[in-house]
Residue frames as a rotation matrix with the C-alpha (Angstrom) as fourth column:
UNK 1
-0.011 0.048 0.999 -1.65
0.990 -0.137 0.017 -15.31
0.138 0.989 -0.047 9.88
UNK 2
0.766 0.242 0.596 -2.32
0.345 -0.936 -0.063 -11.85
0.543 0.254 -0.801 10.95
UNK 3
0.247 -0.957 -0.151 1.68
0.257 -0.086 0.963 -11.39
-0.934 -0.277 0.224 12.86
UNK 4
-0.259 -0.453 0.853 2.07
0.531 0.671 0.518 -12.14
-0.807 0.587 0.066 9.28
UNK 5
0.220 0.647 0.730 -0.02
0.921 -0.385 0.064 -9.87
0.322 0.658 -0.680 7.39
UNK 6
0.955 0.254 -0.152 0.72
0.295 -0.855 0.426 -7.05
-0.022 -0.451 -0.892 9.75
UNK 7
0.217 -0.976 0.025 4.62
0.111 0.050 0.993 -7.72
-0.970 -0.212 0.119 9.15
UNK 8
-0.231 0.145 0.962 4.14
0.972 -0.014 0.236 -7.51
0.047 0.989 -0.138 5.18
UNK 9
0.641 0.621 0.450 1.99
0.712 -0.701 -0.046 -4.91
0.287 0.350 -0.892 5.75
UNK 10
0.577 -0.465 -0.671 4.75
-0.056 -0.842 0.536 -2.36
-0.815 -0.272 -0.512 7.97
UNK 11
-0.130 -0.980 0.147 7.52
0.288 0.104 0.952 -3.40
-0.949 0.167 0.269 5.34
UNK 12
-0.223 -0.111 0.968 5.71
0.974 -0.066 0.217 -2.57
0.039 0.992 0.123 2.15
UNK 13
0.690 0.665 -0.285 5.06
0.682 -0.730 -0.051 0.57
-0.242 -0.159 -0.957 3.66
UNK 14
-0.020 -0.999 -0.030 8.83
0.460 -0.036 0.887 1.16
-0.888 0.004 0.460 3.05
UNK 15
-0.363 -0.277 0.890 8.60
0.666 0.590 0.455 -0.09
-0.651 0.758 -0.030 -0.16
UNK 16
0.282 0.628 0.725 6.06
0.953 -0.268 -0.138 2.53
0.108 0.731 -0.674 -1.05
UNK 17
0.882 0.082 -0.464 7.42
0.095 -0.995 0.005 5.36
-0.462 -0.048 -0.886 0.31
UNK 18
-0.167 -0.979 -0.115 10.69
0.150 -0.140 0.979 4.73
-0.974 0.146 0.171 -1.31
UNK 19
-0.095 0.147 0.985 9.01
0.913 0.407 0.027 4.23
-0.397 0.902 -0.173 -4.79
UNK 20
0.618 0.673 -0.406 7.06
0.715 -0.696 -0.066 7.20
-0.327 -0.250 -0.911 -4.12
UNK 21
0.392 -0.711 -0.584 10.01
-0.018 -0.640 0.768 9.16
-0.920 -0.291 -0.264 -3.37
UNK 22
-0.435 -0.720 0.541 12.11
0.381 0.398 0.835 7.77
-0.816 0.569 0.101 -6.41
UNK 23
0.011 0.670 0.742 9.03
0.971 0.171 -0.169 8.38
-0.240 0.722 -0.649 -8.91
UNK 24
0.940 0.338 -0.052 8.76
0.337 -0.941 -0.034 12.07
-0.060 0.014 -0.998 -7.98
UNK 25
0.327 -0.809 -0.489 12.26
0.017 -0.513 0.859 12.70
-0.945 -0.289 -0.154 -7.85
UNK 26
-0.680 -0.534 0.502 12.82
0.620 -0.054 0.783 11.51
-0.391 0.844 0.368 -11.95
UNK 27
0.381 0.682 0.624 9.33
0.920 -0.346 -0.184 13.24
0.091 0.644 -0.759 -12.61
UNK 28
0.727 -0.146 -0.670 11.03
0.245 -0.857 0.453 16.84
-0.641 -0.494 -0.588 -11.10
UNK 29
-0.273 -0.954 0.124 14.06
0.034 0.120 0.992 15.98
-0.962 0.275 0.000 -12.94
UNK 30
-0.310 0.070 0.948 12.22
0.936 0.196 0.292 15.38
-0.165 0.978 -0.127 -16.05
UNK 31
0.666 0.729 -0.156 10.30
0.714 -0.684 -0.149 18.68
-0.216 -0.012 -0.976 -15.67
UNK 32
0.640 -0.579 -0.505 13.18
-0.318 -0.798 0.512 21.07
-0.699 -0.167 -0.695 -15.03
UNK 33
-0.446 -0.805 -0.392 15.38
-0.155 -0.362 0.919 19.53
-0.882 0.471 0.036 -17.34
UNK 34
0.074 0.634 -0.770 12.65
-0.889 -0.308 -0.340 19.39
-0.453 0.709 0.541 -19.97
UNK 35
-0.910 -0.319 -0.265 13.63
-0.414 0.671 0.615 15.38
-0.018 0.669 -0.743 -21.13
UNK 36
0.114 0.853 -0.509 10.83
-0.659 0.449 0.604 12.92
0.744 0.266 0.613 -22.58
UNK 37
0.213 0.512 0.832 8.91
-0.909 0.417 -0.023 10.59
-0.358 -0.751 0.554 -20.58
UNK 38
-0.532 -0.513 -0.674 10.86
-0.816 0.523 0.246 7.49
0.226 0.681 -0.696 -21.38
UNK 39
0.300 0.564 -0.770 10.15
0.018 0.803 0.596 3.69
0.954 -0.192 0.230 -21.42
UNK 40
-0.499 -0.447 -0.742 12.48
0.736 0.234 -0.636 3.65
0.458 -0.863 0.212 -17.54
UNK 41
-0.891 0.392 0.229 9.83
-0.454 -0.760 -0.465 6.32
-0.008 -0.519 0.855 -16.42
UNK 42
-0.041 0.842 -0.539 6.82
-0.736 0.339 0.585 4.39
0.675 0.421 0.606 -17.46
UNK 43
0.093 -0.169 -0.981 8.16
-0.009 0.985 -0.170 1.60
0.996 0.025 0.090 -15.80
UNK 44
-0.938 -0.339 -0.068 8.66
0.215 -0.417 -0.883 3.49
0.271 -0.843 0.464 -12.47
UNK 45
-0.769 0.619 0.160 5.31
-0.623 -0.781 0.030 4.53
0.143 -0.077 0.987 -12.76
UNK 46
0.015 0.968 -0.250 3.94
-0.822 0.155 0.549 1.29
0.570 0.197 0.798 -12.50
UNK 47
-0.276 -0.204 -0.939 5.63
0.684 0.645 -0.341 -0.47
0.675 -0.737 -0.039 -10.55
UNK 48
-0.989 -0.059 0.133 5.12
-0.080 -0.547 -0.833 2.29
0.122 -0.835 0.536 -8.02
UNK 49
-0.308 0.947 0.085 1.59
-0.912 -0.320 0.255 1.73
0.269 0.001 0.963 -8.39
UNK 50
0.258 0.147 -0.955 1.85
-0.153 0.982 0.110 -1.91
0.954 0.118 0.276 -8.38
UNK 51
-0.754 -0.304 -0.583 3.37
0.489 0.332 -0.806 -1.83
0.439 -0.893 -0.101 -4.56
UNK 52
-0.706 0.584 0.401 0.77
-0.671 -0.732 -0.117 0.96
0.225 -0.351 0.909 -3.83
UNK 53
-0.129 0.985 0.117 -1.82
-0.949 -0.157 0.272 -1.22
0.286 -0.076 0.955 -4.53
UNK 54
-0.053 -0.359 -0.932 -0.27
0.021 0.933 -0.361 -4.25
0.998 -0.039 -0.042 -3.29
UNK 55
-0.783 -0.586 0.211 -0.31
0.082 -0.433 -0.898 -2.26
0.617 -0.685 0.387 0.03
UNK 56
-0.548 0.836 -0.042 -3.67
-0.782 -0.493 0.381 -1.27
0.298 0.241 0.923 -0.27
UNK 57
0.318 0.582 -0.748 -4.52
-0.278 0.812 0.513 -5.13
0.906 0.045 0.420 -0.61
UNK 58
-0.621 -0.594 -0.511 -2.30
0.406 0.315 -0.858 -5.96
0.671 -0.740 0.046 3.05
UNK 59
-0.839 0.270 0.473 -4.35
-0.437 -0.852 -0.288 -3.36
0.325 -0.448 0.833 4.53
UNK 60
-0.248 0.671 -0.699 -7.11
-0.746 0.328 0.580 -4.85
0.618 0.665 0.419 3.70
UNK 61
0.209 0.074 -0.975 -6.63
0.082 0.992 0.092 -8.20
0.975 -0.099 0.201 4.83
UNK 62
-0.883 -0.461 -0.093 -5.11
0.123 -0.036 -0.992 -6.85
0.454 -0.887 0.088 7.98
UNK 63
-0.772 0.579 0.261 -7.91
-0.616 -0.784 -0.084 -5.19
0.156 -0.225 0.962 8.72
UNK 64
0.089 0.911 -0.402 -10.23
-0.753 0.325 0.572 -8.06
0.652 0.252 0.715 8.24
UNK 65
0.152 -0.594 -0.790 -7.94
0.193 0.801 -0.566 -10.42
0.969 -0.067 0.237 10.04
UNK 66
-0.592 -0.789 0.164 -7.51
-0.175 -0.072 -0.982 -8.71
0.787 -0.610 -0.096 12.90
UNK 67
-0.668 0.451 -0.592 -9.22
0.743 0.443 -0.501 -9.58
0.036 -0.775 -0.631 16.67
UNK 68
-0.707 0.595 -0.381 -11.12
-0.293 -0.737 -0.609 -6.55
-0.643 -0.319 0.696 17.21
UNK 69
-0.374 0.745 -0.552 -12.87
-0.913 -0.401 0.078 -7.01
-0.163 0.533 0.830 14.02
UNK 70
-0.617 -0.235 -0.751 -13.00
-0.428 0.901 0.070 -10.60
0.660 0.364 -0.657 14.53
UNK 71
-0.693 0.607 -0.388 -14.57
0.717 0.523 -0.461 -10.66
-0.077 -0.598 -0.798 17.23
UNK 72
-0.431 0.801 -0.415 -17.19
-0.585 -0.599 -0.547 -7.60
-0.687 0.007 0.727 16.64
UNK 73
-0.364 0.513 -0.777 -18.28
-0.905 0.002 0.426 -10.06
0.220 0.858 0.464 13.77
UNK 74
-0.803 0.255 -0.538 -18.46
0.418 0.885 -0.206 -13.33
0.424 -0.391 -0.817 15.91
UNK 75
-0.426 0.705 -0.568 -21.18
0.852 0.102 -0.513 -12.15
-0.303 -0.702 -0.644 17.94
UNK 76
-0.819 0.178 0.546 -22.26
0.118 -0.878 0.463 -9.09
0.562 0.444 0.698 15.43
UNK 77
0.133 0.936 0.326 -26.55
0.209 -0.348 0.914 -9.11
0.969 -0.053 -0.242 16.57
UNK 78
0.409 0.004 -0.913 -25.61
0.912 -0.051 0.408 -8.91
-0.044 -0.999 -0.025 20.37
UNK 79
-0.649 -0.581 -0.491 -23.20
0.586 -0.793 0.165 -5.96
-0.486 -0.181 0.855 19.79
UNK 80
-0.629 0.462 0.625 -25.43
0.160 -0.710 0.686 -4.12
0.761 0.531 0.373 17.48
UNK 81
0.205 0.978 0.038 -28.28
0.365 -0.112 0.924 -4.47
0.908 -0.175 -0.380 19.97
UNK 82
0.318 -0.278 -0.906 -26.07
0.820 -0.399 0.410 -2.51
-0.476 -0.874 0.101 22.82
């Protein structure tokens, strides 16, 4: 599972910096050319958030998943007491 989690996790990193990238580029565009914030901007805006925090949640799970922290929690009172 964590191969797995850590492969999710490199690819949505893409995912966000393209959004990222895309979001700020119509928000510049909207700025300079002075148009309204439309419904296809709204929508950009949350889906970019929606991979953000989809990312956020991979992290996560890597993080919990992985050996190091797997094993600092298998034997937690021995390590604390060194």
């Amino acid at each position: 599972m964590y191969p797995t989690l850590l492969l999710l996790h490199s690819l949505f990193r893409w995912l966000v910096l393209l959004s990222l990238c895309y979001a700020i580029a119509r928000s510049y565009r909207g700025y300079y050319y002075t148009s309204e914030f439309s419904f296809l901007d709204n929508k950009i805006r949350h889906w970019t958030a929606t991979i953000a925090h989809i990312q956020l949640i991979l992290g996560i799970l890597v993080y919990v998943n992985s050996p190091i922290i797997q094993y600092y929690f298998s034997d937690f009172k021995n390590l604390i007491s060194n």
